[in-house]
C-alpha positions, 0 to 999 in steps of 0.5 A: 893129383887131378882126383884130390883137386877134383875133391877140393873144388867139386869140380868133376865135370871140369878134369878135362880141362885141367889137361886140355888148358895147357894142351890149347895155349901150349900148340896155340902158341907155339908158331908165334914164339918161332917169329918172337925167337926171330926178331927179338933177343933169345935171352929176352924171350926165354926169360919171358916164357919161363916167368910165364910158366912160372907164373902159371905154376903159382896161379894153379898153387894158390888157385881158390878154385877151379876156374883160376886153376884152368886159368893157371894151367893156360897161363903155363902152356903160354910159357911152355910153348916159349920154352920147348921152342927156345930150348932149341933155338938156345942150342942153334945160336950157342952149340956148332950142328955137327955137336947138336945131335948129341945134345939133342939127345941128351935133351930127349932124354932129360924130358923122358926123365921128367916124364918118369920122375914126375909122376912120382913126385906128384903122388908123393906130395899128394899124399903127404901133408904138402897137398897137390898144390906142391906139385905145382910150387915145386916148379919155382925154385928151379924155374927161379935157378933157370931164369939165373942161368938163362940171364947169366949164361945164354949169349946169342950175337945180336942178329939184323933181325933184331936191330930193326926198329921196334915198328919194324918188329911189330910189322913182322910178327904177322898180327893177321896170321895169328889173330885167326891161327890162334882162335882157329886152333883153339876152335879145332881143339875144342871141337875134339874135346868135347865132341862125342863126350859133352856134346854128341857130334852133331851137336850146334856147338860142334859143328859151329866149332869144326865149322868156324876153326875149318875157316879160320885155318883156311884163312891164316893159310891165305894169309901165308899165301898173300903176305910171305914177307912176313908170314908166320910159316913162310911157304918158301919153307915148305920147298924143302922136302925134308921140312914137309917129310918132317912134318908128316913125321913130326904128327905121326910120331907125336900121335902114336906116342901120346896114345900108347902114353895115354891109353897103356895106362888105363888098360893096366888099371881097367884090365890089371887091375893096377891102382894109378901109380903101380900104371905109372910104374909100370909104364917105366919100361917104355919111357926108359928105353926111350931115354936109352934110344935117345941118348945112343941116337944123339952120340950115333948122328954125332958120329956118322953126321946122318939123322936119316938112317937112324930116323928109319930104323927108329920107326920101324922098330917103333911100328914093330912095338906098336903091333904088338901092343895090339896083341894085348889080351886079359892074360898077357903076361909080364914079360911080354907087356914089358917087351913090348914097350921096350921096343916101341920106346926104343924105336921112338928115342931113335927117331922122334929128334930127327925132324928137327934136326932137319929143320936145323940142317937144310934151313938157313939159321934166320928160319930156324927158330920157324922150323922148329917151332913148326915141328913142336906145333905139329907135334902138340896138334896131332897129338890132341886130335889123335888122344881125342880120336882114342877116346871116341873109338874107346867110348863107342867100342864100348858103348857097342860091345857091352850093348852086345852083353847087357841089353838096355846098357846106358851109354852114359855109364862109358862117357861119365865113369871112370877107367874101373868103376864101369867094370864093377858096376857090371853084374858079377856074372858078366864082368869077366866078359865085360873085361874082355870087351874092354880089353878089344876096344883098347886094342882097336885104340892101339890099333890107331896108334899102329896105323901112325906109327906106320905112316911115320916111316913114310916121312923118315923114308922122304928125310933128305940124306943130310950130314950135319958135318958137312952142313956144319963145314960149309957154315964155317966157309961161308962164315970164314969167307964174309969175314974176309970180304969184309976186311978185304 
């Protein structure tokens, strides 16, 4: 949909934003929803993320131009940071752990779903007489059905921690901590956006950017340090190994994912020649073993009660498909294109559960709503840093080899044009050469993505070998055991 809204509002220079708007708010406040779901109803704050994001869904429908339909997009990411944390934080108060995996699973697999079928709704309305803007309002209907379910269904037991008078609350929800996180985050990412396209690197803008989120981070980790009582993250968390292991796992799976994501279509569409939707087809390989992986993780950890095993082989498979990728060349066939990603999706559905799972096994239920909003913050910041980090290497590996081929070649035309117009605007005689080029700077790309996928094994290597049965058990003593105190 994003070229017919940059049609509308004849607003090219501001697609970035339509992606990276959503992006800041949705891991900007991510970590403050960990503290919400922790004081304050479940119920409460669930219903107050999805009117969030359903408020953000109207806003971008009826945005009269660009600027309200970034601010739409903002709005939206608020609520979706509720949601993704929620969603979790719903399933650890209502489903006992040793059945967690399962749903986990299922879980994952409704949200690559989402991601397949999505696109192709999108593209559908786009080009019928419902216009972009459904792409948009079609959210609220089922968010109207969801806010139903969530106030008629969801029942969470009242916590002490939500019985603390409303001062009390306030107090808890570490004001100083967000108030430079927040900023520091939005600084960090919009450093990354516009560094190297914008802005070159050495610009003011930037490095006062890098420079003021860099104090900024430092300064919320001191506030953690200085006040743990009530910190955002409290550093009591991070004596966990498996919480620190799933962190290190969280960001690499993450990054890796949204770059093959991100970048596999741009080389089917500048490489293939593929038109947007026939990339998005094609990706379907990946994003369906994916929900295949997922669902046999989820019922397999049911099972055998250990995440551990599966997170292993999980992201050595995944690290095997992300070399391969970097094999791809002009000619590559289509059986092997597909292979690849059949194998890097599967190795992702097997392993990319299993950090939160952690968090929600070797953590006290009151910290839980933290840690896994601290595994979706880890997630969305790594993969915005590493996307940003691809499209750099892409822009100066091309700048360098077409340099190479065509001399005098203006830089300008990698940074303002797009995927395919760069291609044709080549001489005829040097556009099979320029194919080339692309296609190694679009390995050099995955090659980033192969080095995370790596890295990913170390954090599920140091994964604590947790069963979530036994977990589950010595919850049930520990519950039958207070129980008997108190009649006793």
């Amino acid at each position: 949909a994003i070229p017919q809204i940059t049609d509308e509002f004849h607003s090219l220079p501001d697609v970035g934003w339509y992606g990276s708007a959503y992006t800041l708010t949705c891991c900007s406040f991510q970590l403050l929803f960990g503290k919400l779901y922790t004081f304050y109803s479940v119920k409460a704050v669930m219903l107050t993320s999805v009117l969030l994001f359903e408020l953000g869904s109207v806003v971008c429908g009826a945005a009269p131009s660009s600027a309200a339909f970034i601010v739409g997009r903002a709005i939206a990411g608020v609520g979706a940071a509720g949601i993704f944390a929620g969603c979790i934080v719903s399933m650890v108060y209502a489903v006992p752990l040793e059945k967690r995996p399962k749903l986990q699973g299922m879980f994952g697999a409704l949200f690559g779903i989402a991601s397949i079928i999505g696109p192709l709704i999108g593209g559908a309305f786009t080009s019928s007489s419902a216009t972009w803007r459904w792409c948009f309002y079609i959210n609220l209907p089922f968010g109207a059905v969801s806010m139903v379910v969530i106030a008629l269904c969801l029942k969470v037991p009242d916590r002490d921690s939500t019985k603390l008078p409303w001062t009390q609350k306030l107090s808890q929800l570490d004001v100083l901590g967000t108030a430079v996180l927040i900023p520091g985050v939005v600084c960090l990412l919009l450093a990354l956006q516009w560094g190297g396209n914008t802005y070159a690197w050495s610009n003011g803008r930037i490095v006062a950017l890098l420079t003021l989120g860099g104090v900024l981070l430092v300064a919320f980790a001191a506030v953690q340090v200085f006040l743990p009582k009530t910190a955002t993250i409290p550093p009591r968390i991070f004596k966990q190994r498996s919480i620190v292991a799933g962190c290190w796992a969280t960001v690499c799976i993450g990054s890796s994912q949204y770059i093959c994501v991100y970048f596999l279509p741009v080389w089917f569409q500048s490489i293939k020649g593929s038109s947007a939707v026939e990339s998005g087809i094609q990706l379907l390989p990946l994003l369906l073993s994916m929900v295949l992986a997922s669902i046999l993780g989820g019922l397999t950890t049911t099972k055998i009660g250990y995440y551990t095993p599966l997170a292993i082989v999980g992201t050595c498979i995944m690290a095997v498909g992300a070399g391969l990728l970097t094999t791809l060349q002009v000619g590559t066939s289509e059986g092997k294109w597909i292979g690849y990603q059949i194998l890097y999706g599967f190795g992702m559905g097997l392993c990319f559960q299993a950090p939160n799972l952690a968090a929600q096994t070797v953590l006290p239920t009151a910290d839980v709503p933290v840690g896994t909003s601290l595994m979706f913050f880890s997630q969305l910041l790594g993969a915005a840093i590493f996307v940003s980090v691809g499209q750099n290497v892409l822009d100066n590996q091309l700048v360098s080899r077409l340099s190479g081929l065509l001399p005098g070649f203006d830089a300008k035309l990698v940074t303002e044009g797009g995927a395919t117009s760069l291609l044709v605007g080549l001489p005829a005689h040097l556009r099979e050469a320029g194919l080339v080029a692309y296609n190694e700077a679009l390995r050099n790309v995955f090659q980033i993505g192969l080095i995370l996928a790596c890295l990913t094994v170390l954090g599920t290597a140091a994964l604590e070998w947790r069963s979530v049965l036994k977990k589950a058990e010595e919850n049930r003593r520990e519950k039958t055991d207070a129980v008997t105190a108190e009649k006793v």
